[in-house]
C-alpha positions in Angstrom: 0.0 0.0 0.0 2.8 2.6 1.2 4.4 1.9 -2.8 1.4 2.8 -4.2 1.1 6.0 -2.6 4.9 6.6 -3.5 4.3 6.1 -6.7 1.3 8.2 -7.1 2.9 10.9 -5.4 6.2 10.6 -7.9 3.9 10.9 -10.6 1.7 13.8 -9.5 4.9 15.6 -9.1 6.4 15.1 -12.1 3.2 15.9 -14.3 3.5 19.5 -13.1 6.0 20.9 -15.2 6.1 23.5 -17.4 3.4 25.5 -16.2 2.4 29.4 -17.7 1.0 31.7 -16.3 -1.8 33.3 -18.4 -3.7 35.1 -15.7 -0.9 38.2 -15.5 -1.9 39.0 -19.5 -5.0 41.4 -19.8 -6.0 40.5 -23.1 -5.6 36.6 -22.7 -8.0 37.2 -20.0 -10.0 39.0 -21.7 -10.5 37.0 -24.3 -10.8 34.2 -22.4 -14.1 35.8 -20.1 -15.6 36.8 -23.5 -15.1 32.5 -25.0 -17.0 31.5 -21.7 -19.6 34.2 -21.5 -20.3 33.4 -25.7 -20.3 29.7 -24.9 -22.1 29.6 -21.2 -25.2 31.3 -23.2 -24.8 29.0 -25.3 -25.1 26.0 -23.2 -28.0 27.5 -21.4 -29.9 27.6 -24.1 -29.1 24.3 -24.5 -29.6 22.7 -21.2 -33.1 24.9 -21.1 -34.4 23.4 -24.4 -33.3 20.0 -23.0 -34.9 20.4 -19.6 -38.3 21.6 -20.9 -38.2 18.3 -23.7 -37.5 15.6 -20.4 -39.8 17.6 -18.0 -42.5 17.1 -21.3 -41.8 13.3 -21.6 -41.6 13.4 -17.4 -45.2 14.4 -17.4 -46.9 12.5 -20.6 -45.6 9.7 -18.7 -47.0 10.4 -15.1 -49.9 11.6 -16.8 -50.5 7.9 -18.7 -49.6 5.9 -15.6 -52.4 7.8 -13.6 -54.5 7.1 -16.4 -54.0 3.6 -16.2 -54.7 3.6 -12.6 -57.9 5.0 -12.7 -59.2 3.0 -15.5 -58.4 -0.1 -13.6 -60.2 1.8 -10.8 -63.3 2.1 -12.7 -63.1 -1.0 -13.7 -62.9 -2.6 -10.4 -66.1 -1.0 -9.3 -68.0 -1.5 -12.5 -67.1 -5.3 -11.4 -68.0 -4.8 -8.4 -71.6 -3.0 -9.4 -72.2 -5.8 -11.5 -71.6 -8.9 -9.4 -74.1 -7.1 -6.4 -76.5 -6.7 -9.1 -76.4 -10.3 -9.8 -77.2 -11.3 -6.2 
């Protein structure tokens, strides 16, 4: 257990090399805010079309599986109805 630490450790250590620092550049960040602010809109746009389409096919299908339960429903007490009406 104690290697496999080591070695993740070893390797951790040797992936962080090279490293640049791009948040001391004003127009790198710049650019960068105005990429994730296009994009973000984007993606909510997205994610909203894709919430309203499940929360559509969320309700069709609560709405049939009540429907189903209350035909059984009926069904159970026209059954009912009919075998007191026999007596």
């Amino acid at each position: 257990m104690r290697w496999i630490i080591i070695i993740l450790l070893g390797a951790s250590l040797m992936s962080c090399t090279d490293q640049k620092n791009y948040s001391k550049d004003y127009k790198t960040r710049k650019i960068v805010d105005s990429l994730f602010k296009k994009e973000s809109i984007e993606l909510n746009k997205t994610l909203a079309d894709q919430c309203s389409i499940r929360t559509v096919k969320l309700l069709d299908n609560l709405v049939d599986s009540i429907l189903v339960v209350r035909r059984l429903e009926v069904e159970d007490i026209l059954r009912r109805e009919t075998l007191e009406n026999a007596e």
